[in-house]
C-alpha positions in Angstrom: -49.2 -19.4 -17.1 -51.0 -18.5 -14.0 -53.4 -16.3 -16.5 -54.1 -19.6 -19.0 -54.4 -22.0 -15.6 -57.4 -19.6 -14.4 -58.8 -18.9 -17.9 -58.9 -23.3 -18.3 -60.1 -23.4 -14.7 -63.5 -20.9 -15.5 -64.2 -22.8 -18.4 -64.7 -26.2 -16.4 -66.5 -24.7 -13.8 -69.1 -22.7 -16.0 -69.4 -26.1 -18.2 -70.0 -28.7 -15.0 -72.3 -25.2 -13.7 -74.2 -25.7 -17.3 -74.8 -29.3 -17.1 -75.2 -29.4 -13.5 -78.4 -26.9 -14.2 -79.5 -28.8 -17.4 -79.4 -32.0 -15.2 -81.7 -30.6 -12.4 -83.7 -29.1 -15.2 -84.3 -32.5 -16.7 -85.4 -33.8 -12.6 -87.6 -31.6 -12.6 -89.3 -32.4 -16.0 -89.5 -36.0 -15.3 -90.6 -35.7 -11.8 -93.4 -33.3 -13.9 -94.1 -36.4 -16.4 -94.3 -39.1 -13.4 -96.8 -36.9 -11.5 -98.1 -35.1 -13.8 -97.6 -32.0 -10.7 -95.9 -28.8 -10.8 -94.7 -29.2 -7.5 -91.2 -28.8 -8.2 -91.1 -26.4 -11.1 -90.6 -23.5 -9.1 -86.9 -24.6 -8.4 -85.9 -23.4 -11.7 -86.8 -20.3 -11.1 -85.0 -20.5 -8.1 -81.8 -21.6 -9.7 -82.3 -19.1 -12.4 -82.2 -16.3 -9.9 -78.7 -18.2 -8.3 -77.3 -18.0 -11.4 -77.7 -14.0 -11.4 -74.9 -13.1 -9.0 -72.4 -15.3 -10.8 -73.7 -13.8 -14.3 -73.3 -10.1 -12.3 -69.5 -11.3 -11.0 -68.5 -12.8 -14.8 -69.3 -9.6 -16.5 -67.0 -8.0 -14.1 -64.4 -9.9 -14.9 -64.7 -10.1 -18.3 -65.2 -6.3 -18.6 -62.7 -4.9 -16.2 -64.5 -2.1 -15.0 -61.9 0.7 -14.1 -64.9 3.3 -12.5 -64.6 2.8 -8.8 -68.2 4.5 -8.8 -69.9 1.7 -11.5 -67.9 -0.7 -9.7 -69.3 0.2 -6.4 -72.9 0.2 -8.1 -72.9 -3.3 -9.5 -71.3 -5.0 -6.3 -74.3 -3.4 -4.6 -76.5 -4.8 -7.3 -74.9 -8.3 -6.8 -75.0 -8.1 -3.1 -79.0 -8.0 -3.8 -79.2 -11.3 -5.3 -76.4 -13.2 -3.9 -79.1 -14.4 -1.1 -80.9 -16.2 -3.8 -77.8 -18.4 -4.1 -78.0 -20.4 -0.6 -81.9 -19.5 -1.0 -82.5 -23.1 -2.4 -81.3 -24.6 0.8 -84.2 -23.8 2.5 -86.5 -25.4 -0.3 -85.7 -28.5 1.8 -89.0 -27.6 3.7 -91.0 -28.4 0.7 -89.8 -31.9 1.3 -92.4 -34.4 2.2 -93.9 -37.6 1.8 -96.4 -37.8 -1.4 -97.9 -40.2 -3.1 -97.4 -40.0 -7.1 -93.2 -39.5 -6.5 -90.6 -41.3 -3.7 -89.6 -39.0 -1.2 -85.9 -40.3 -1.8 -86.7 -38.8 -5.8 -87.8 -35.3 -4.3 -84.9 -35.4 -1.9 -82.2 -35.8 -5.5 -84.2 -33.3 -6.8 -84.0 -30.5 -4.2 -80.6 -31.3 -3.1 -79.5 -31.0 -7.0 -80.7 -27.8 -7.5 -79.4 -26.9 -3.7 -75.8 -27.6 -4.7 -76.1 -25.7 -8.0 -77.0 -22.8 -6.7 -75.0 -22.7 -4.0 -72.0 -23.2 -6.4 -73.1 -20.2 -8.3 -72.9 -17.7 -5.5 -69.7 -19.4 -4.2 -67.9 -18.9 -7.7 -69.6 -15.3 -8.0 -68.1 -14.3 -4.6 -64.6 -15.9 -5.5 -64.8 -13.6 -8.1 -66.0 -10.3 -6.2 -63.1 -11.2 -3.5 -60.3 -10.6 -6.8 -62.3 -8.5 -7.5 -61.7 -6.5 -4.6 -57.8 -7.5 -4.0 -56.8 -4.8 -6.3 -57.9 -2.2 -3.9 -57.5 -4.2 -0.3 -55.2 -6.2 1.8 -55.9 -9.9 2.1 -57.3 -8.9 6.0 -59.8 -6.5 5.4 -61.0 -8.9 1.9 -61.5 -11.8 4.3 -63.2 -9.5 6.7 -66.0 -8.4 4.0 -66.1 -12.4 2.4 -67.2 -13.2 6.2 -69.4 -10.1 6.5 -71.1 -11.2 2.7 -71.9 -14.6 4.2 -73.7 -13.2 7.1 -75.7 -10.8 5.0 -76.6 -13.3 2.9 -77.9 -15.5 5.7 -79.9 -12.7 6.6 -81.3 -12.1 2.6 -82.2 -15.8 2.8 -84.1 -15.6 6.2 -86.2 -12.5 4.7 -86.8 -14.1 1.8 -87.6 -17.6 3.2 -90.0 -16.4 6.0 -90.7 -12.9 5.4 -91.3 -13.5 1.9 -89.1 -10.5 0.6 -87.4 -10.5 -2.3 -84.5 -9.1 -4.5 -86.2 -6.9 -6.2 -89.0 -5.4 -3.3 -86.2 -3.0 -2.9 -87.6 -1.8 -5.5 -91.5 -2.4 -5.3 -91.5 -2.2 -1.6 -88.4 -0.5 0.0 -90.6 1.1 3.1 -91.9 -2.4 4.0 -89.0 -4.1 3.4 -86.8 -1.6 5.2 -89.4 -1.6 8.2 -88.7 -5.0 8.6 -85.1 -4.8 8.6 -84.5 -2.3 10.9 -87.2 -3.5 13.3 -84.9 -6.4 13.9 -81.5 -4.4 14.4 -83.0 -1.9 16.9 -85.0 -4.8 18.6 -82.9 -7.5 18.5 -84.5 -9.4 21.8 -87.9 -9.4 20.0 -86.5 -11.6 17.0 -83.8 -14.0 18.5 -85.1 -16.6 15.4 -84.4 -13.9 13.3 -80.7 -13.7 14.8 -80.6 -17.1 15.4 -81.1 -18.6 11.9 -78.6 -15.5 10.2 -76.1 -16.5 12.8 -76.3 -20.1 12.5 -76.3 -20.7 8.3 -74.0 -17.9 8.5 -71.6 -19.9 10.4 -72.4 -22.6 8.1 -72.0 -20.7 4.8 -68.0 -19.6 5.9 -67.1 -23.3 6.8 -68.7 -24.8 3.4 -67.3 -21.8 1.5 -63.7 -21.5 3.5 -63.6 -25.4 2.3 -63.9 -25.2 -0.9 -61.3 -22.5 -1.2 -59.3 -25.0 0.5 -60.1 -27.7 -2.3 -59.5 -24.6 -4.3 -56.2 -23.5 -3.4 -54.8 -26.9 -3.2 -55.4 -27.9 -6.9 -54.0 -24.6 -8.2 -50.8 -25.7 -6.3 -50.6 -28.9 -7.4 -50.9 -27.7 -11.2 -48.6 -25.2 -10.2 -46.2 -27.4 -9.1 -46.8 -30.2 -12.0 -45.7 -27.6 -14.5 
């Protein structure tokens, strides 16, 4: 029953996740047609690359991977883009008042695609976390869940004002690992470095540790109904 419950439960989640992005899609286009701009266009591209860590975490669970080694590959993979998740947050800086579109129509717009993609990375690390309960206690997988949101914190500030991204590990890994480390061995010289991964890390637990809590309470519920 439990198995069905879950299986019914990922369905309504991926469908509202489908719409959800075919709505902001459609803000974007009109806001396109009002202004004739491409202002906000880029926020599709944005969502797109939300959408990756949650694509990344369903093929896990659909497939089952039994290799610890390919399992241990692909996490690392997903840990690259999981960032791009909470990414859109910041896209709130873009926000400002023009003249062709209301500000309040921007704000819908940005705050859509926000909430999309931050629902993607939440759902992608839900499924990481049973992911990783076949091979840890419930301690040590609340330890890492914490741990993700931090890192993640961190991907978003080097992507949002050091203009990394995903895949500059690849382009660029000297730069980008330059950059990194200059900030772990010299803390004192970046404190908004520290400061921003420490407070929208903070953040991300207490928005993420509610929904589980939203979460956990509807399975119960159901549980108990039938």
């Amino acid at each position: 029953m439990m198995k069905k419950l879950k299986e019914s439960q990922r369905f309504e989640i991926t469908l509202l996740l489908i719409l959800m992005t075919g709505f902001c899609f459609s803000l974007s286009i009109f806001r396109y047609y009002l202004s004739d701009t491409k202002v906000f266009l880029f926020l599709n591209w944005n969502l797109f690359l939300a959408w990756i860590p949650l694509l990344i975490s369903s093929f896990l669970v659909i497939f089952k991977i039994k290799s610890k080694f390919s399992l241990i590959i692909i996490i690392a993979v997903w840990i690259l883009f999981f960032p791009n998740s909470p990414y859109i947050l910041t896209d709130l800086f873009h926000l400002k008042i023009r003249s062709t579109v209301p500000i309040w129509y921007d704000l819908m717009v940005i705050l859509s695609y926000a909430w999309a993609g931050l629902f993607c990375g939440f759902i992608s690390l839900l499924d990481i976390e049973r992911l990783l309960s076949d091979y840890f206690k419930k301690p040590t997988i609340n330890f890492v869940t914490v741990f993700f949101l931090f890192l993640s914190s961190f991907g978003v500030y080097l992507g949002r004002f050091l203009r990394w991204n995903s895949w500059d590990i690849l382009n660029n890994p000297f730069g980008l690992f330059n950059d990194i480390l200059s900030r772990i061995i010299y803390p004192a010289e970046h404190p908004k470095t520290w400061a921003i991964t420490l407070l929208m890390g903070v953040m991300l637990n207490f928005m993420y540790l509610m929904l589980k809590s939203i979460r956990n309470q509807n399975v119960l519920k159901t549980v108990n109904e039938n």
